[in-house]
C-alpha positions in Angstrom: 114.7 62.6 98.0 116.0 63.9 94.7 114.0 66.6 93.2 113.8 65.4 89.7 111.7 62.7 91.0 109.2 64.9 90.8 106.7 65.0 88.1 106.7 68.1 85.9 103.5 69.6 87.1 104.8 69.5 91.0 108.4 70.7 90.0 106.7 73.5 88.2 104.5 74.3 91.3 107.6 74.5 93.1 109.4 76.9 90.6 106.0 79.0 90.8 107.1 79.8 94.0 110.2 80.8 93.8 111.9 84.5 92.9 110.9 85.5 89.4 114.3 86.5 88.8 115.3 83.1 89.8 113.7 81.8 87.3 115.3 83.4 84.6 119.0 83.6 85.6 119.3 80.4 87.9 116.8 77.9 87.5 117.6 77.3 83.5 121.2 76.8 84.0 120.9 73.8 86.1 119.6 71.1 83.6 118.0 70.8 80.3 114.4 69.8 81.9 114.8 72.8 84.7 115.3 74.9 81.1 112.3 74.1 79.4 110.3 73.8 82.6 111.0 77.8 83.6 109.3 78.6 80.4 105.9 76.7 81.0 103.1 78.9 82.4 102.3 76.6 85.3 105.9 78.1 86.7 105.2 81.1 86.6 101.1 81.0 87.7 102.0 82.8 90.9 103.3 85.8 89.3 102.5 89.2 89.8 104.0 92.7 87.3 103.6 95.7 88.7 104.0 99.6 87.9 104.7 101.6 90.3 103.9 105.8 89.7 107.6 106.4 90.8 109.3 103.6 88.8 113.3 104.8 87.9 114.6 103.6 84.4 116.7 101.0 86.1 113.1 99.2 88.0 111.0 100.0 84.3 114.3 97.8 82.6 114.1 95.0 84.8 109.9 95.2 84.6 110.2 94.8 80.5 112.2 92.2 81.2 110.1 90.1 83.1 107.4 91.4 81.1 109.1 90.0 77.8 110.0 86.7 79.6 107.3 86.1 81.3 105.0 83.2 79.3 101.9 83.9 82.2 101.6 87.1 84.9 98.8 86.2 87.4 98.4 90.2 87.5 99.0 93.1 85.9 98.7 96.2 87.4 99.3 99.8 86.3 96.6 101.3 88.6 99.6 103.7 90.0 100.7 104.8 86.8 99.7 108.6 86.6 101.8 109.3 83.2 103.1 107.7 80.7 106.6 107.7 79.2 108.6 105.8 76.1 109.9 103.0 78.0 106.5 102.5 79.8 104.4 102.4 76.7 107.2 100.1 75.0 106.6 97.7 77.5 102.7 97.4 77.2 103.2 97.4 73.6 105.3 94.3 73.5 102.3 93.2 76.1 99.8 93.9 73.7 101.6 92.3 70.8 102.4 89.1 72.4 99.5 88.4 73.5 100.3 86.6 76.9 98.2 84.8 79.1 96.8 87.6 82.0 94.4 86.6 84.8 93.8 89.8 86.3 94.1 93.5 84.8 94.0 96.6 86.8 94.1 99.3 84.3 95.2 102.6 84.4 93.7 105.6 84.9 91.7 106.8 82.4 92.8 110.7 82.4 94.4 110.9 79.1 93.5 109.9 75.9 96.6 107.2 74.9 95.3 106.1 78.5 92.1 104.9 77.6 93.1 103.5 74.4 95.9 101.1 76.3 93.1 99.9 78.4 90.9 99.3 75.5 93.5 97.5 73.9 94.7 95.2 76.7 90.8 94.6 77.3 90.7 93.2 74.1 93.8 91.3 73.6 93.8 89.7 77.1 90.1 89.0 76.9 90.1 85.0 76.8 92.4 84.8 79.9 90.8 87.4 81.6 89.0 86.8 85.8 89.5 90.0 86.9 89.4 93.3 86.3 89.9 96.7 88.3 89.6 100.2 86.3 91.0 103.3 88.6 88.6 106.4 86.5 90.0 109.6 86.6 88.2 112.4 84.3 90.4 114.2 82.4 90.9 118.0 82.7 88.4 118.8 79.9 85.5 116.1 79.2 84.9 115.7 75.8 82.0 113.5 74.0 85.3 111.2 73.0 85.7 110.9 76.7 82.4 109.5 77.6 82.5 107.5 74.7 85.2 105.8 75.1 84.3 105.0 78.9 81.4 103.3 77.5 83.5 101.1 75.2 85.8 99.7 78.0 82.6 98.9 79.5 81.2 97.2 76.7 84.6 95.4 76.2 84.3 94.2 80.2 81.2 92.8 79.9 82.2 90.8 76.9 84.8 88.9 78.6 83.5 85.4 78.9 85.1 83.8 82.2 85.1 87.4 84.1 84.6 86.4 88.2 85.7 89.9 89.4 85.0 93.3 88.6 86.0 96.1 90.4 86.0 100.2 90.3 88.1 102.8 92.2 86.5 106.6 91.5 89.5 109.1 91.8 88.4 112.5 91.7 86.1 111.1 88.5 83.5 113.0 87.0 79.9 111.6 85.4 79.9 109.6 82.3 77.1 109.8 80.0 75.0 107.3 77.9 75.9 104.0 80.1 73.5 101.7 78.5 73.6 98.6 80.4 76.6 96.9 78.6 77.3 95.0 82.4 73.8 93.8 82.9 73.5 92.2 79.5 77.4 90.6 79.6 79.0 89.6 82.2 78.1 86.2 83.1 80.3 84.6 85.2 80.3 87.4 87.2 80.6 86.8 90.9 82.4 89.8 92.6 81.8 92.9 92.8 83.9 95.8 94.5 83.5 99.7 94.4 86.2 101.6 96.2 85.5 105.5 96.8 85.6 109.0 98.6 82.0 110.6 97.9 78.2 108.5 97.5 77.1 107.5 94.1 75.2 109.7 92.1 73.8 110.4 88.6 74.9 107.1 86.0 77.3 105.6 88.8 73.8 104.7 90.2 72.6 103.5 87.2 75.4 101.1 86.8 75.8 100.0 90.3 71.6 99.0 90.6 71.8 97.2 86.8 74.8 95.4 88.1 73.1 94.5 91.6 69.5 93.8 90.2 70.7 91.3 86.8 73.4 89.4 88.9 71.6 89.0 92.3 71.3 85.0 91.5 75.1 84.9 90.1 77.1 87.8 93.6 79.1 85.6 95.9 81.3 88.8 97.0 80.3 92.6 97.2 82.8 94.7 98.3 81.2 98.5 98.4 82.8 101.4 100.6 80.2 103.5 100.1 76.4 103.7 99.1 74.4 104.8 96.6 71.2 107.3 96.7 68.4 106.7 97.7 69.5 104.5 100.4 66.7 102.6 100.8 66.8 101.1 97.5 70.4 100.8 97.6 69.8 98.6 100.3 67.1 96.8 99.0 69.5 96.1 96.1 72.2 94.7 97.8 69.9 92.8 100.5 68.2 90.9 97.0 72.0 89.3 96.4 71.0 86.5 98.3 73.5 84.0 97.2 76.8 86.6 98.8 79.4 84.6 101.0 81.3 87.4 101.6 80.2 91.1 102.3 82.1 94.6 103.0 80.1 97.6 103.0 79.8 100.6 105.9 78.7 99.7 109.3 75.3 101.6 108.7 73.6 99.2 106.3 74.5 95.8 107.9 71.2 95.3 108.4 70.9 94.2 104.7 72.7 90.7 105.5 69.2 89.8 107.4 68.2 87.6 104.1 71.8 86.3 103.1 72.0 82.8 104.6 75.2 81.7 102.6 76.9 84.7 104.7 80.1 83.5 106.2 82.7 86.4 105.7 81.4 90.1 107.2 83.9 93.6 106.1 82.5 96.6 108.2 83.5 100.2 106.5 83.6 102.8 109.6 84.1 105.7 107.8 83.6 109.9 108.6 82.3 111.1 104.9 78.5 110.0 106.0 77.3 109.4 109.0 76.1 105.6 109.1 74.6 106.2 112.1 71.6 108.0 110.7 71.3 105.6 108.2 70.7 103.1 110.8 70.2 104.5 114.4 73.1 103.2 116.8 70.1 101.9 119.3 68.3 100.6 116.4 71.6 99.0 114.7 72.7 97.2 118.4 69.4 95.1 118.5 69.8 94.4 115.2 73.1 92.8 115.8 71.8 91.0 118.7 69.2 89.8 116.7 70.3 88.4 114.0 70.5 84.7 113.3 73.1 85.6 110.3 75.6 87.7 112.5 76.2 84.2 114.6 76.8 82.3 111.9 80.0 84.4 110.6 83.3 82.5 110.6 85.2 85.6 108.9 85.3 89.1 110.4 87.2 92.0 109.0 86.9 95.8 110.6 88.3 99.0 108.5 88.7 102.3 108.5 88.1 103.3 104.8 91.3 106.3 105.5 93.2 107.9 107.9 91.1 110.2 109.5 89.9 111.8 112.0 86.4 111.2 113.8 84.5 113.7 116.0 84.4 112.0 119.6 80.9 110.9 119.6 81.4 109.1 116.2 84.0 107.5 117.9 82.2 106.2 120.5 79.0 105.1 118.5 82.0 102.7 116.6 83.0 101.2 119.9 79.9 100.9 121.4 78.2 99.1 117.9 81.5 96.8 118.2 81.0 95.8 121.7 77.4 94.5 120.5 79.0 92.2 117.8 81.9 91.0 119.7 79.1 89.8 122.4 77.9 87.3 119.1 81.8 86.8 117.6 82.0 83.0 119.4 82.0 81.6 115.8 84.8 83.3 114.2 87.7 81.8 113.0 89.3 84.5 111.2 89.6 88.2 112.4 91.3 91.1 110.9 91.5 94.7 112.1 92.6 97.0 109.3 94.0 100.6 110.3 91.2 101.0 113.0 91.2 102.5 116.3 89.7 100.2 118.5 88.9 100.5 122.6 91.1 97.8 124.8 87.8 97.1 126.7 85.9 95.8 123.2 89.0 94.1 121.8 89.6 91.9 124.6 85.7 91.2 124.6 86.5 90.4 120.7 89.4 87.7 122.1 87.4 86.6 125.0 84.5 85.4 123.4 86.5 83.9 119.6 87.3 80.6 121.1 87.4 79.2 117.6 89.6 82.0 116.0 92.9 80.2 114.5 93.9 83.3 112.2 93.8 87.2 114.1 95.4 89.9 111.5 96.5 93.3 113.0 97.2 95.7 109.6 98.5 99.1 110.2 96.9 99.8 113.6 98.7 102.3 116.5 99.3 101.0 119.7 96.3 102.3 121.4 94.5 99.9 119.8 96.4 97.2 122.7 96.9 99.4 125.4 99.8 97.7 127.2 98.9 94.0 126.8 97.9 91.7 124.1 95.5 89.2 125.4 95.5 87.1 123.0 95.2 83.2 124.1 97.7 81.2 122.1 95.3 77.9 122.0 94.1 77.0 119.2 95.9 79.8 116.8 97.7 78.9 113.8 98.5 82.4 112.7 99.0 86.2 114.3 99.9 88.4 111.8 100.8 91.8 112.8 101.6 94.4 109.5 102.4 98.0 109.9 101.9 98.2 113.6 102.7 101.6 114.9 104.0 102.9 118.1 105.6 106.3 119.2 109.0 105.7 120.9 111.5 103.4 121.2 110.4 101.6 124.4 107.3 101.0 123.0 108.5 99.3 119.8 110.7 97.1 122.5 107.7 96.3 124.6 105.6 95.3 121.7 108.5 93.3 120.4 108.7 91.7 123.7 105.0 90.7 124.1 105.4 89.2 120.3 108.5 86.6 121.4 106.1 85.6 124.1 103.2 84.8 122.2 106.0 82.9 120.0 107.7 81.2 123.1 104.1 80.1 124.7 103.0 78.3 121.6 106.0 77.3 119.0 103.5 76.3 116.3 102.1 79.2 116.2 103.3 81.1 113.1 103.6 84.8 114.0 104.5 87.4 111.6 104.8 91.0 112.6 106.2 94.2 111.5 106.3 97.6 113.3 107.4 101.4 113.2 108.2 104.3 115.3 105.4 107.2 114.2 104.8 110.7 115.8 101.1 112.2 117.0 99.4 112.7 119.9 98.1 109.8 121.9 95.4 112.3 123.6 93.5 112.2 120.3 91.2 109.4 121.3 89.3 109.8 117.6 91.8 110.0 115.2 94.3 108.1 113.3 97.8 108.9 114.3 100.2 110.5 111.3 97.9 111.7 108.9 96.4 115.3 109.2 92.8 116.2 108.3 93.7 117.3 105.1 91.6 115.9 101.9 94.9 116.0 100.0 96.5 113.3 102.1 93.5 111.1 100.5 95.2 110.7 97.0 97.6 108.8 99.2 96.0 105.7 100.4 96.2 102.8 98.7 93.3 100.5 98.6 95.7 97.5 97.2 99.1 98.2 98.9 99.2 94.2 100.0 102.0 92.4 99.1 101.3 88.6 97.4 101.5 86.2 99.8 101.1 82.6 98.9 98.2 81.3 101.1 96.4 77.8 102.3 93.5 79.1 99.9 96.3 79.2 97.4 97.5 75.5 97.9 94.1 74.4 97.5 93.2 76.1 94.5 96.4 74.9 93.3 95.2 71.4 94.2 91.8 71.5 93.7 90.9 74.2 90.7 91.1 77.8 90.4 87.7 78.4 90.1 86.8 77.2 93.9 83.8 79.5 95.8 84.8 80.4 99.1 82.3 78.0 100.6 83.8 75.0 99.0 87.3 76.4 100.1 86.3 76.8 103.3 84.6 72.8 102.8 88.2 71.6 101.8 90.4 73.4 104.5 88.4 71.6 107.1 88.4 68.3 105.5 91.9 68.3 104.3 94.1 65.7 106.0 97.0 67.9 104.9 
């Protein structure tokens, strides 16, 4: 079949998923139509810009030029950057200037003052394209009245944004703001995820804003995403349990008892995290029978266990993880998707997680060590469509082979079966039964971890937006992937 058959709106899906850079040095030079098509936005729907802290001249050169080419960027994210130079603010002014079409924003940090007013600019000017937006706060050495002021602003300026689905916060080392007057409860409303990523509870006006953001759009949340909880707990988790409407849920293991009253819930996140103890939040005895209880757990297709950082447990935290995991792989028969992000997990309950899933098609391994396997994956091919195993770390050389080995079984025993996987020799001491394997207990290794260190990967969700609408929830995305003939 000859590709220009194709009509321009499927040639320029295709292009979308091609190299950026082939877009701008290849795919024009081939024909007059290929020219004009690599400057349409639908070609370039897929594509993500971003900073990173460390960028050399030579990456920041080629970034304004796709920057300055680029008619659409899916994303824009300068959540890394930690200063600013000339060539980095040359490139969000021609940004700002041109005005391009921007779907999601992570800012940057909010530490100095031509900081802030970046953000408040880009807020504005990318405002009617805007779905998303992520703001990393980080307080400046002094606070200063301008400070909190201009905090304020950026969240006025959010809540303004009329198609916003996604809002998100990541509190670095941030201090109180002052004078939050309920800009996000009064705007904001298409609103329909919301995600707080941080070290320490939420106090003070971070409370404030989290409850007026829980309590106005409790009809509107489909998605929460919280790794920590606010004070007092109880009506934190009266807040979050009013959200009836959420498909999707990630908060610490200790409040899972708020998804009793969300009967949409398909997709479950579990935090296990060592800065509180969620275990006195909700008992371990108390938080088992729950679990066995609950008509909601059974009905969750999506699964996803992580450890907020690398750290290290105490022994009996470690155990009250495994043994609250054992009592909700005993309900898991109705997952279909399972993920495992850099957690430590007993062979005993895994394999009672892969026992019981006979419905699983998609199993995602991200940054675990191999304890978490033991010496055998038993994983039954049947039935799976994907095994994706990112990051996995062993420590030596035979292990790596025998893990590479077990991986070209799984492949040979089932040939559909698309298995990705990626893995690295690291050093630490498998008779630490509680702790992650190469980071030490220090709290400056925290300013480390990246919360968003996934690269884009074009997905089936993808395709279907792309054939059926951006704008899809995930239970009518889930309703087309098991109707589609495709």
């Amino acid at each position: 079949m000859d590709v220009n058959c194709l009509p321009d709106d499927v040639l320029s899906k295709v292009f979308s998923l091609l190299p950026p850079v082939m877009l701008l040095d290849s795919v024009p030079l081939v024909c007059k139509r290929w020219h004009q098509l690599s400057k349409q936005p639908d070609s370039w729907r897929n594509f993500n810009l971003t900073f990173p802290s460390d960028a050399s001249k030579k990456q920041l050169g080629e970034l304004s030029r796709f920057a300055k080419a680029a008619p659409y960027i899916n994303c824009l994210d300068f959540s890394d950057i930690e200063a600013l130079n000339p060539q980095l603010s040359s490139i969000v002014y021609s940004l700002i200037n041109e005005h391009k079409i921007i779907k999601i924003l992570h800012t940057m940090e909010t530490s100095t003052k031509k900081m802030r007013a970046f953000n408040k600019s880009m807020l504005q000017k990318f405002t009617p394209s805007l779905r998303e937006v992520f703001i990393p706060l980080v307080s400046p050495d002094s606070i200063s009245e301008e400070y909190h002021a201009n905090i304020n602003k950026m969240l006025t300026l959010v809540s303004e944004i009329p198609h916003l689905q996604s809002l998100g916060f990541k509190r670095i080392a941030v201090q109180e703001f002052k004078n939050y007057k309920g800009q996000l409860g009064k705007g904001c409303p298409s609103l329909k995820k919301f995600v707080l990523q941080s070290r320490f509870k939420a106090t003070g006006v971070w409370n404030c804003l989290i409850f007026d953001v829980l309590k106005s759009k409790k009809d509107l949340l489909q998605e929460i995403d919280f790794e920590i909880v606010c004070e007092p707990v109880e009506k934190f988790m009266a807040a979050v349990r009013g959200c009836h409407n959420v498909e999707t849920l990630k908060v610490p293991i200790g409040i899972l008892p708020v998804v009793d009253h969300m009967s949409k819930l398909r997709s479950l996140g579990l935090y296990f995290t060592w800065f509180f103890d969620s275990f006195v939040i909700t008992p371990l005895p108390e938080l088992m029978k729950f679990i066995d209880e609950s008509p909601v757990i059974q009905n969750i297709t999506e699964l996803t266990l992580s450890s907020s950082h690398h750290c290290r447990w105490l022994p009996e935290y470690n155990a009250a993880v495994n043994q609250s995991l054992e009592a909700l792989a005993k309900r898991s028969k109705g997952i279909q998707v399972f993920r495992i992000n850099n957690l430590r997990v007993k062979e005993r309950v895994l394999n009672l997680f892969f026992s019981q899933m006979k419905n699983v098609h998609t199993i995602i391994l991200h940054k675990c060590s191999e304890s978490i396997l033991g010496n055998h994956i038993n994983i039954d091919p049947k039935n799976k469509k994907y095994v994706i195993i990112e990051d996995f770390r062993v420590n030596s050389k035979s292990a790596q082979e025998e893990f590479e080995n077990i991986v070209q079984k799984l492949q040979s025993s089932q040939p559909q079966l698309v298995m990705v996987f990626s893995c690295r020799i690291v050093d630490y001491d498998e008779s630490d039964e509680s702790g992650s394997s190469d980071e030490s207990d220090d709290d400056s290794n925290f300013d480390d971890y990246d919360y968003y260190d996934d690269e884009y990967e074009f997905t089936y969700f993808d395709y279907l937006r792309n054939r059926y609408g951006e704008d899809l929830s995930d239970s009518e995305l889930y309703a087309f992937m098991s109707s589609d003939e495709d």
